[in-house]
C-alpha positions as CSV (number, residue, x, y, z in Angstrom):
1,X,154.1,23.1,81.7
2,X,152.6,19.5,80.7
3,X,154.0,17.0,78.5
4,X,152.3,14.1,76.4
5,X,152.7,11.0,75.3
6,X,150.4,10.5,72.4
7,X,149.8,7.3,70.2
8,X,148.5,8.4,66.6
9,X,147.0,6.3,63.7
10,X,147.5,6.3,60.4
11,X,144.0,6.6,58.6
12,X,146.2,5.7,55.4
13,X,147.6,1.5,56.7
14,X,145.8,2.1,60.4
15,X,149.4,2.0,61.6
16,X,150.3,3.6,64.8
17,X,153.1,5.8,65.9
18,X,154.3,6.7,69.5
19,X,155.9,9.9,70.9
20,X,156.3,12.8,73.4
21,X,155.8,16.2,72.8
22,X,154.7,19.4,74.7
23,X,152.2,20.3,71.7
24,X,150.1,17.6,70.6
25,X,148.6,19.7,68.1
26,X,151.5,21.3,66.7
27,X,153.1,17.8,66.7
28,X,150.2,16.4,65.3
29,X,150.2,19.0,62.3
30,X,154.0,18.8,61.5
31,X,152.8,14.9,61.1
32,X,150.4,15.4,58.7
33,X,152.8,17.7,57.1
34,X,155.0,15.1,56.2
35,X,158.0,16.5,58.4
36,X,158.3,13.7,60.4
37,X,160.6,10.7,58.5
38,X,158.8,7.5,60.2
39,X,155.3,9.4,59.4
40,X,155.9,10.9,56.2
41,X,154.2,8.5,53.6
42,X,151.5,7.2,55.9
43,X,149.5,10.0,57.1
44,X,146.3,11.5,57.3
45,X,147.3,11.4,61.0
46,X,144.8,11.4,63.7
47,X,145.3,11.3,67.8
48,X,144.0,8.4,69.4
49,X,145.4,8.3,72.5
50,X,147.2,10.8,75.0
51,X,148.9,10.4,78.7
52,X,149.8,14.0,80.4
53,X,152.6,14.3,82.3
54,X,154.1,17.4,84.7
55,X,158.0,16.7,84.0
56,X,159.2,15.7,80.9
57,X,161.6,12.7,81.9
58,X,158.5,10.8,82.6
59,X,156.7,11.3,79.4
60,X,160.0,10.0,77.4
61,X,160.1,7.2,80.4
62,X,156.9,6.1,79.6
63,X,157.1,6.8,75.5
64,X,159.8,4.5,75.6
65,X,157.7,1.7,77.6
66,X,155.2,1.9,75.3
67,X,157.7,1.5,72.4
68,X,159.1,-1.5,74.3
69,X,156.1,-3.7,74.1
70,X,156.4,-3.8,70.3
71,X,152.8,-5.0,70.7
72,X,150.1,-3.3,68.6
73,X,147.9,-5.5,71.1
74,X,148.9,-3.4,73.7
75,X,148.4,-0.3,71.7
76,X,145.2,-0.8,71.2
77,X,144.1,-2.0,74.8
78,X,145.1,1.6,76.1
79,X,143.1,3.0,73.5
80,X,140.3,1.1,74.3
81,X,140.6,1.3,78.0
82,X,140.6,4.9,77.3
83,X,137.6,5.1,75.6
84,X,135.5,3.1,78.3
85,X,136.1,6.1,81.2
């Protein structure tokens, strides 16, 4: 089973959010649905970035790295160095 972290962006205040999930698209969906607290009044929601990982302690592990930064600079770089391969 795989697990992904995924950065999304709010096409509403081009925000971004960070998190873990199993479904991206499910996840995604329940987003846009306005079930998620953080998300709720800033969505459309679209994926921009995703990381896969095999156990799910790493994809938290690494969630929470991102979230450390607190750098929307940094955000952004792993989006655009994901774009470029």
């Amino acid at each position: 089973m795989s697990y992904y972290v995924y950065i999304i962006r709010s096409d509403r205040d081009e925000s971004y959010y960070v998190g873990s999930t199993q479904d991206i698209e499910a996840r995604l969906t329940r987003h846009n649905q306005g079930r998620s607290r953080y998300t709720r009044n800033r969505g459309p929601w679209v994926v921009v970035y995703f990381e896969e990982y095999s156990r799910r302690a790493d994809a938290v592990k690494r969630e929470k790295a991102i979230k450390n930064r607190k750098s929307r600079d940094y955000i952004e770089s792993l989006i655009r160095a994901s774009r470029q391969t």
